[in-house]
N, C-alpha and C positions, 0 to 999 in steps of 0.2 A: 748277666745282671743288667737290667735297664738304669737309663741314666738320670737321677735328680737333680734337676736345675732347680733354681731357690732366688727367687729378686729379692732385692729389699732396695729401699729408699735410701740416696747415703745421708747420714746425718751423725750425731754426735753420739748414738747408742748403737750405730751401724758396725762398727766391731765384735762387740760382744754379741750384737744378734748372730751374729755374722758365725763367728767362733761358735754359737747354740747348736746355728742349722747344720755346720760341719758334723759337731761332734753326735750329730741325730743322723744322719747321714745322705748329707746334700754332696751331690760328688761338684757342682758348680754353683757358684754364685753369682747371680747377677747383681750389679749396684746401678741405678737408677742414679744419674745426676741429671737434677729437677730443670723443667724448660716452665714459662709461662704459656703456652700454650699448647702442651703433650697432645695434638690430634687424636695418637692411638690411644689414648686412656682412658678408662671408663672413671667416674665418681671417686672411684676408693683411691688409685695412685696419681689422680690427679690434687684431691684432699693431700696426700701424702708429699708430694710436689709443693704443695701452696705452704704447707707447713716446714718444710725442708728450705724454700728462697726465704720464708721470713726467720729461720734460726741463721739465715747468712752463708748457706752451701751455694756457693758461685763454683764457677768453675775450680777456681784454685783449691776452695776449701776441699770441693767432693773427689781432688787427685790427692790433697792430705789424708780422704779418710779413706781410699785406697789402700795406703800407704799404712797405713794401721791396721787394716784390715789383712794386708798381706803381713804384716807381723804375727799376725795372729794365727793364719791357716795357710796350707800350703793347697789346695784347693785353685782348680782353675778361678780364673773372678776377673768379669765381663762387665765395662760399664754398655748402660744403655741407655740409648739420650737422642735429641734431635739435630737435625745438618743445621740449624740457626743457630745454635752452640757453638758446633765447631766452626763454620763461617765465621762468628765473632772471635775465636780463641786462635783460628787458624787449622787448616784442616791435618798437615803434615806434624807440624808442633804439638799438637792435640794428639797424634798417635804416639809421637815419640814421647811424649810428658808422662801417658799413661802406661805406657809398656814399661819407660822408667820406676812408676808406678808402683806396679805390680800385676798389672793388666796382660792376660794372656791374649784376648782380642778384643772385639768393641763390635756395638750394635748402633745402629742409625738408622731407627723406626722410619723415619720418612725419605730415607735414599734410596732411591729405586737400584733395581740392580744393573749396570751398564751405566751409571753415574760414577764420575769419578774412582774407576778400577783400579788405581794406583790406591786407594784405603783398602788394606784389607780389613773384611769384616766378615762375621755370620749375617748371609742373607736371607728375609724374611720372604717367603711365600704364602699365598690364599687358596683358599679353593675358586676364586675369581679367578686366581693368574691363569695367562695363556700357557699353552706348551711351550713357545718360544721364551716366554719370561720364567718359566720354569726351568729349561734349558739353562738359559745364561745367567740364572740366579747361584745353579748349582754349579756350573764350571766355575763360576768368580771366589765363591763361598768359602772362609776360613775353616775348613774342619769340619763343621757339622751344616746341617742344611735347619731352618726355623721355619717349622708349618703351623701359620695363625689358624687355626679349625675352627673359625667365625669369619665371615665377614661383620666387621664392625668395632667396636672396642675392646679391650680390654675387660676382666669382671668377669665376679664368679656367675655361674649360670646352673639353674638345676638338671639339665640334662647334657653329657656331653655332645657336641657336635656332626649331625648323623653327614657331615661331609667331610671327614675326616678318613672313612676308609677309599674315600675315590683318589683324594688329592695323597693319601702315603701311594697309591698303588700308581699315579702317574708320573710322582717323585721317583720312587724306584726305578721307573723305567729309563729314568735319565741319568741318574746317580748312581756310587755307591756309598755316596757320605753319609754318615748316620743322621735321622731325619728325629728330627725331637717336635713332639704338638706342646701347644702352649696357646696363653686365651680360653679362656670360660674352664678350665682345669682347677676346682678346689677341694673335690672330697676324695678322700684315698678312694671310693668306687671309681669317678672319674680317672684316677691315675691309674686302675689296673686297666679298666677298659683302654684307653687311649695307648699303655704298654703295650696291651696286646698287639696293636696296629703299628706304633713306631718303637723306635729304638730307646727313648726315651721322654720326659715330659718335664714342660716348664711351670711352676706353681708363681703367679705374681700375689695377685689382689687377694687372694684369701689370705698370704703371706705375710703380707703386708697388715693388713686386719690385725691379727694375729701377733704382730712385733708390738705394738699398738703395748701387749698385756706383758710384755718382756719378754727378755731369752727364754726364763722354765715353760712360758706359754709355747713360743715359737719352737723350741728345744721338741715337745712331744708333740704339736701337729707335723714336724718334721719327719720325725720318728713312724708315725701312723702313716705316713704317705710311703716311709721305706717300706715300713711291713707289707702294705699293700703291693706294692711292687718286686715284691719277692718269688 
């Protein structure tokens, strides 16, 4: 069975979405604690961001809504966030506060890999990266390996990523960690294509869209993206 990953933004309806995507069948959840200036995001989760610091998700709030949301699901759940974060909150404190949490690991879109190796984290690769940064992305990497199949933002896209079967087949070669694509992934076609190729797949910005209309909305785009992946 391949693997669904599921972001969502954290905020104050982020539990129940959260609990939606579980019981449609997200086997992970990412939670998005909002930065002012997210690089990697396209439009949709950066809108999603600007709306999350003005309801008041600072750092502390978006380890409360962790904390809620591990009440709710027993589901791995990953925050995902930028090193100017954790710089301000503290880089060690920040791991320990969210594994407290509920956090099985953490993501830090703009920390390259061979930056500060004492965080562990799932590290992001491109079809940009070199074999060397490939290499040391995937010996550092908690658990699974993250292939963005775009260079450039975040956001749904209408065709998946035609560099997607070079960068799984050069991941492999250096791995055996399960490589999940993610980036421009929204429509269950996208998710069985990109299956075919990895292990599994990460759904943000259409997800995110989508929470927008509540859990029953989110509940069966969830649901359509497992069917497809079957």
């Amino acid at each position: 069975m391949k693997t669904l990953v599921v972001y969502l933004m954290a905020g104050g309806e982020t539990p129940a979405l959260a609990e939606a995507a579980v019981e449609a069948g997200a086997d992970i959840v990412e939670i998005g604690f909002p930065f002012s200036d997210p690089l990697a995001d396209g439009p949709v989760i950066r809108r999603a961001a600007e709306r999350a610091l003005a309801e008041g998700m600072r750092t502390r709030a978006c380890l409360e809504c962790l904390v809620a949301v591990r009440e709710r699901v027993t589901t791995p759940l990953i925050p995902m966030t930028y090193s100017s974060l954790l710089e301000a909150y503290g880089y060690e404190r920040f791991a320990d506060d969210a594994r407290a949490a509920g956090a099985t690991s953490l993501i830090v879109a703009d920390l390259p890999a061979g930056e500060r190796p004492d965080l562990r984290r799932i590290q992001l690769v491109a079809p940009t990266s070199t074999d060397e940064r490939l290499r040391l992305a995937a010996g550092e990497t908690d658990g699974w390996l993250y292939l963005v199949t775009v260079t450039g933002t975040t956001g749904a896209r209408a065709e998946l990523s035609p560099a997607l079967a070079g960068l799984v087949e050069r991941a492999r070669a250096v791995t055996e960690a399960p490589l999940y694509a993610g980036f421009g992934i929204s429509t269950p076609d996208h998710a069985r294509a990109a299956a075919e190729l990895a292990d599994g797949v990460v759904v943000g910005s259409r997800a995110v869209e989508v929470a927008e209309e509540g859990p029953g909305a989110l509940g069966e785009y969830v649901a359509s993206l497992r069917e497809a992946l079957r």
